[in-house]
C-alpha positions in Angstrom: -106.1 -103.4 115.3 -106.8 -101.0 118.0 -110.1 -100.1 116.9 -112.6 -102.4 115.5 -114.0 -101.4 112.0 -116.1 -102.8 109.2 -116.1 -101.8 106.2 -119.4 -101.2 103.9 -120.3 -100.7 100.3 -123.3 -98.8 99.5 -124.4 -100.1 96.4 -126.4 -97.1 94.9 -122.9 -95.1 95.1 -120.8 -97.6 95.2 -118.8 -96.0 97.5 -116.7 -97.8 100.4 -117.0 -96.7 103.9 -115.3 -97.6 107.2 -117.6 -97.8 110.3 -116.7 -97.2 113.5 -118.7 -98.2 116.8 -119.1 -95.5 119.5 -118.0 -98.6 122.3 -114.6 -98.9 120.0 -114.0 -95.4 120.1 -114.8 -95.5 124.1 -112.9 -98.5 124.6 -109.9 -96.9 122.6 -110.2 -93.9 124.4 -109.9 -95.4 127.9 -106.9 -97.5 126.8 -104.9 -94.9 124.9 -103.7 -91.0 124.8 -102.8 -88.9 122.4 -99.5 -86.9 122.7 -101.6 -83.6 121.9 -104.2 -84.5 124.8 -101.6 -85.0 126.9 -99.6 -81.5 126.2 -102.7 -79.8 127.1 -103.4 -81.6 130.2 -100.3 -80.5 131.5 -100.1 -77.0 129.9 -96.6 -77.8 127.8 -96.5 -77.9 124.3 -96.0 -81.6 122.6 -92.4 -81.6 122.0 -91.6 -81.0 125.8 -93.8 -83.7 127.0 -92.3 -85.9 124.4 -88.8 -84.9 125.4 -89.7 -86.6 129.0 -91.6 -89.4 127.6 -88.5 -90.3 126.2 -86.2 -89.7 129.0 -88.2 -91.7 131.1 -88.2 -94.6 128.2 -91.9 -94.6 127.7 -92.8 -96.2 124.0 -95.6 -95.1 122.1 -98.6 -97.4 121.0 -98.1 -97.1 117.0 -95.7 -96.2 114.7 -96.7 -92.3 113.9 -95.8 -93.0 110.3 -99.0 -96.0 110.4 -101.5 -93.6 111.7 -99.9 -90.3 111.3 -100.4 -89.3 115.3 -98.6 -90.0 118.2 -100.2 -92.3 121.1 -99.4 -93.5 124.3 -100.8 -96.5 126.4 -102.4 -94.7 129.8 -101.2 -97.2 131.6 -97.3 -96.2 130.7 -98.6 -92.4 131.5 -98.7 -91.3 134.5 -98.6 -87.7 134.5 -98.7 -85.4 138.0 -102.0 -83.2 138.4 -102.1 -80.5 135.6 -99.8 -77.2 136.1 -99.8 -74.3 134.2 -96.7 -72.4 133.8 -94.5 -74.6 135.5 -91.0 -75.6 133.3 -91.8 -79.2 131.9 -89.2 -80.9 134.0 -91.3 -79.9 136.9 -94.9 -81.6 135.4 -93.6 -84.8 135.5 
């Protein structure tokens, strides 16, 4: 997947747990954006930015429905400087 896990039993509670390394996270992080992070970035709210995205034919990373938030690859993303205020036609 996206992320590398492992998941561990601890015997005494016998209780699964998924583990995450911090360098996953990173690496996850440098490769993909949310659509939340991005709204902020550029002052809009979500459903504006996601308008564009799809005007301009961007895909998201995952299915929303597999991980129940929307992603995009930062390399399909490329978003002008933050504005705030500014119509969302005009931020990208």
């Amino acid at each position: 997947g996206a992320i590398d896990a492992m998941r561990v039993t601890l015997q005494r509670q016998r209780t699964q747990y998924t583990l995450v390394s911090r360098a996953s996270i990173d690496k996850f992080k440098r490769k993909y954006v949310s659509l939340t992070e991005l709204a902020s970035e550029q002052g809009q709210w979500p459903v504006h930015i996601k308008k564009m995205l799809q005007k301009l034919a961007i895909p998201t990373a995952f299915e929303k429905s597999a991980i129940g938030a929307t992603f995009y690859r930062r390399k399909d993303v490329l978003l002008a400087p933050p504005r705030r205020h500014m119509p969302a036609a005009a931020t990208l």
